[in-house]
Phi, psi and omega in degrees: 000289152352287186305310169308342192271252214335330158285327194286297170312285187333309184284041175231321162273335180319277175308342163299312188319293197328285201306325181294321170307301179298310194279000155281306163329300167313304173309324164304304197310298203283007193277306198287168202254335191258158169263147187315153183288161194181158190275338173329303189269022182251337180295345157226036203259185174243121147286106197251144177251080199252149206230077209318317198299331190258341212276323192227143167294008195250340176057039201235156183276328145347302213270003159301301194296333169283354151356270185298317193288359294190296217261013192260331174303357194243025195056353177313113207244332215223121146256130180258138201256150153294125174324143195240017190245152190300167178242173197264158170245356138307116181091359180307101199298152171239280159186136153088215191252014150327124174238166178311313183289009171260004183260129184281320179297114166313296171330286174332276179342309206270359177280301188267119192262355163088199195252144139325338205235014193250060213249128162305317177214144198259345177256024166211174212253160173306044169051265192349317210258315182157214198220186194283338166313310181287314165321291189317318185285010176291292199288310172274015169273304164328293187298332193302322174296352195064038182240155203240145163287085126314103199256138155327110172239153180235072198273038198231013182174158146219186199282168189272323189249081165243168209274358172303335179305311188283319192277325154223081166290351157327312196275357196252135169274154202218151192257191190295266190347003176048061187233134182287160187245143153272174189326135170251129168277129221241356127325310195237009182062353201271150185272150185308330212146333203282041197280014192279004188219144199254135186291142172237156184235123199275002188277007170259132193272339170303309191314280199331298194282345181291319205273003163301288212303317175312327188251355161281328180333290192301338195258308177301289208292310190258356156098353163333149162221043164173216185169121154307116189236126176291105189058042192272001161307353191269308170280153174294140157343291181323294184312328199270346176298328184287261201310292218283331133354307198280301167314311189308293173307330184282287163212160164345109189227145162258125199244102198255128158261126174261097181176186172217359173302131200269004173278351143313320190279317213315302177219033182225324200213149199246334162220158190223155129017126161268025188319316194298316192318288202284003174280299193301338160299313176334304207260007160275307238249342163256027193071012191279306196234195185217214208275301170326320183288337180264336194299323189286326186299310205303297153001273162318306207280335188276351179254321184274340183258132129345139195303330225247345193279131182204157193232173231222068164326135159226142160255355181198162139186228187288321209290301165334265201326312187280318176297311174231016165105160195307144143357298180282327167310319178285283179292326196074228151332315206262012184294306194309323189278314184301307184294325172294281130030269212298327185283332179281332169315174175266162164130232184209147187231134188284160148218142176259169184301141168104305214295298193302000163272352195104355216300080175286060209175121192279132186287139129330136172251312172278296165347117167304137172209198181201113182278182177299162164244021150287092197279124176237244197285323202264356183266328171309257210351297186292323118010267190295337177302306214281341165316289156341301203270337185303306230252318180312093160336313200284359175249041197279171168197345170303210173309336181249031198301164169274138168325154145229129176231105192282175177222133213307167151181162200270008190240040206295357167301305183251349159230111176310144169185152205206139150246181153245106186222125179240106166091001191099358167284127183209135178236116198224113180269136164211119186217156164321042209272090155174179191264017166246129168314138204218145197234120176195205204190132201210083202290065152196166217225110178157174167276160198185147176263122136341054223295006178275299164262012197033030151290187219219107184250135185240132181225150214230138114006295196285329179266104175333156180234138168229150180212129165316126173355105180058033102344146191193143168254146169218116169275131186246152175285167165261000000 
C-alpha cells in the first residue's frame, strides 16, 4: 500500500512538472511581442547594422534603444548588433600594427578601446555599451517594434584573455614551439594581421560544444533571434551543421554567414556576404567595369547557388567603411544608383550605422568616434526603398524570392535593366551605369510610375529612352 501511494505521488508531480512547463511556454508565447522569424518575414525584410560604440556620443545601448522606433521608418525588419562582449586588453590593436602596450603614455593608452572582435568572455556584456538590463531592454524595444536582434558571433578566435587560453589550450592552434597563433590564412601559411586575437582550433570536438553552449546562452537566456557569424567560411561546416539544429530546438533563429561559400547554406545559415557583388558596383561606380559585367555576375550567380540560397547587399559596412573608404570614397555619383541597386536586387539590403545620416566619414575602429545625426538625402531615399521593399512582392528576396530577368537594351555596356516579378507584382530598374549621357532603346513597352518621383514614364521599342549620368528609374505598373 505504501509503495502504491509513493508511485501514485511521484506520477502525480510528474504531470505537475509537465503542466508548469507547458504553462510557462504559454505564458513566453504570450509575453512575446514579435511572431518567431520564419521566412515569410525575412523575405521583405531590411538590415541595420548598429555599431552601439559609434552610434551614439554616449556609446550605449540606451542611446541606441531610443532609437529603434526610429529605424521602423526605414523598413528595418532584422538589427544586427556588432559584438557586445568585453574586449581583452592583452594584445589590444591600437592602429596600423601598433598594440596598446607599444604606447608608453598612460593617457595615449586609456583612447583605444580595441577591436570588437578581440572578445574575452563570450557570455558578457561589454562595460562600454551597459549591462545586461539595458540589453534585454534593447532587445524587447526591438521585438516591440517588430524587428528580430541578431548578434555578431566570432567563433574563429578569441582575445588572448579570455580564460580558455589558460583553462584549455587544447582549443588553440599552435605553432611548433607549442605557442597559441593568431590567426593563419591558410592560402599562404601567413598570419592574416590579427594579431590581437588567438585562433581556435576546431579539429578538438570539445570546442564545438563549449562555444554551441556560449551561443544557446544568448538565445535561451536573452530571447536573441540569430547570429551574424564572423570570417564564417573560416570555421568548419560541421560546427555550424551542429549547433544550429540546436539552436533551432530552442526557437525559430536567423542564421547571416559572412561569406559566400555556398557549402554554408546548405544546412546551416540562411543568407550570406553579397561581396562579389558589392566589388563590382565599387568597380562600376569607378569606370573598371560596366553594366555587361554585373549582367554576367547575375548569370553566374543564378547557375552556382541554389535556388533557394540569398545574400545580403550592400554599398558600405564596418569593414568598407574604416578600411576602405566612405561611400562617396568609393562610389562618388554613383552612390545613390548603387544604394537604389542593393533594394531592387533578390536577397536582403543592409544600411550600416551612419549611412542613413550622410555619413561622409571613415568611423575610428579601435577608437570612440560618432556618426552624424542629421538627416539629409538619403534617409527619405531610404524611407521610401524600405517602404518598398516591405510592401512590394516583386522585391521578395529570401527562399521565395521574386524572378530576376535582365532586360535587352541597346546600350548593354552601360545600361543596366532588369524586372521582378512575384504573384502578379512587377518591378523594373532600370540605370545609367556610367558617367555619360546615354541614348538607347530598350525592349519593353508600356506606361509605367516612377516610383520616386510618382511620374508617369512611357516607353516604346521604336523610341530611344535617355538618361543622364548614374540616372537610374525603378519602375512600378500603373
Amino acid at each position: 500500500m505504501k509503495k502504491t501511494l509513493i508511485m501514485l505521488l511521484a506520477f502525480t508531480a510528474l504531470f505537475s512538472c509537465k503542466d508548469n512547463e507547458k504553462q510557462e511556454q504559454l505564458e513566453q508565447e504570450e509575453e512575446r511581442t514579435i511572431a518567431p522569424v520564419s521566412n515569410d518575414a525575412l523575405e521583405s525584410a531590411v538590415i541595420y547594422e548598429a555599431n552601439i560604440r559609434q552610434y551614439s556620443p554616449e556609446g550605449t545601448f540606451d542611446a541606441f534603444t531610443e532609437d529603434i522606433p526610429q529605424l521602423k521608418e526605414l523598413g528595418v525588419k532584422v538589427i544586427w548588433l556588432m559584438p557586445i562582449y568585453p574586449i581583452s586588453m592583452k594584445n589590444r590593436k591600437a592602429t596600423g600594427d601598433l598594440s596598446v602596450e607599444d604606447i608608453e603614455d598612460p593617457e595615449e593608452r586609456k583612447k583605444y578601446l580595441g577591436s570588437y572582435y578581440a572578445i574575452s568572455d563570450y557570455t558578457d556584456i561589454n562595460p562600454e555599451f551597459g549591462d545586461f538590463e539595458d540589453f534585454e531592454n534593447l532587445v524587447e524595444t526591438a521585438h516591440e517594434n517588430g524587428m528580430y536582434v541578431i548578434l555578431d558571433w566570432v567563433a574563429n578566435h578569441t582575445g588572448w584573455d579570455h580564460k580558455w587560453i589558460e583553462e584549455k589550450p587544447e582549443f588553440y592552434h599552435k605553432n611548433e614551439e607549442g605557442q597559441v597563433t593568431d590567426p593563419i590564412n591558410p592560402a599562404t601559411g601567413e598570419s592574416w594581421g590579427w594579431t590581437d586575437v588567438a585562433h581556435l582550433n576546431f579539429e578538438n570536438e570539445e570546442l564545438h560544444e563549449a562555444m554551441g553552449e556560449e551561443m544557446k546562452f544568448w538565445v535561451e537566456k536573452y530571447d536573441v533571434d540569430g547570429f551574424r557569424a564572423d570570417v564564417a567560411g573560416e570555421v568548419p561546416t560541421e560546427f555550424w551543421e551542429s549547433i544550429v539544429p540546436q539552436l533551432k530546438e530552442i526557437k525559430p533563429v536567423f542564421m547571416l554567414a559572412e561569406s559566400e561559400d555556398k557549402d554554408l547554406f546548405e544546412n546551416a545559415f540562411d543568407m550570406g556576404y553579397n561581396w562579389e557583388g558589392h566589388h563590382i558596383m565599387n568597380e562600376m561606380a569607378q569606370g573598371k567595369k560596366t553594366a555587361k559585367d554585373w549582367d554576367a555576375y547575375m548569370q553566374k550567380i543564378d547557375t552556382t547557388y541554389q535556388e533557394d540560397d540569398y545574400l545580403m547587399s550592400f554599398i558600405t559596412n564596418h569593414d568598407e567603411n574604416s578600411w576602405n573608404g566612405t561611400v562617396k570614397e568609393r562610389m562618388g555619383d554613383a552612390s545613390e544608383t548603387m544604394l537604389a541597386l542593393t533594394y531592387t536586387l533578390p536577397g536582403m539590403p543592409l544600411i550600416y550605422s551612419g549611412q542613413e545620416y550622410d555619413m561622409d566619414k571613415r568611423l575610428l575602429f579601435f577608437e570612440k568616434d560618432t556618426i552624424p545625426k542629421e538627416k539629409g538625402k538619403v534617409w527619405p531615399l531610404l524611407e521610401k526603398l524600405g517602404k518598398l521593399k516591405n510592401e512590394n512582392k516583386a522585391l521578395h528576396g529570401a527562399k521565395e524570392a521574386a524572378s530576376y530577368e535582365n532586360i535587352e537594351t541597346s546600350e548593354e555596356e552601360k545600361i543596366l535593366a532588369f524586372k521582378r516579378e512575384k504573384d502578379g507584382a512587377e518591378l523594373i530598374y532600370i540605370g545609367n551605369m556610367s558617367d555619360e549621357s546615354t541614348s538607347f532603346s530598350i525592349k519593353i513597352e508600356g506606361d509605367f510610375e516612377d516610383y520616386l518621383s510618382g511620374e508617369t514614364i512611357e516607353i516604346s521599342e521604336d523610341k530611344n529612352m535617355n538618361l543622364d549620368p548614374w540616372q537610374y528609374f525603378i519602375l512600378i505598373n500603373k
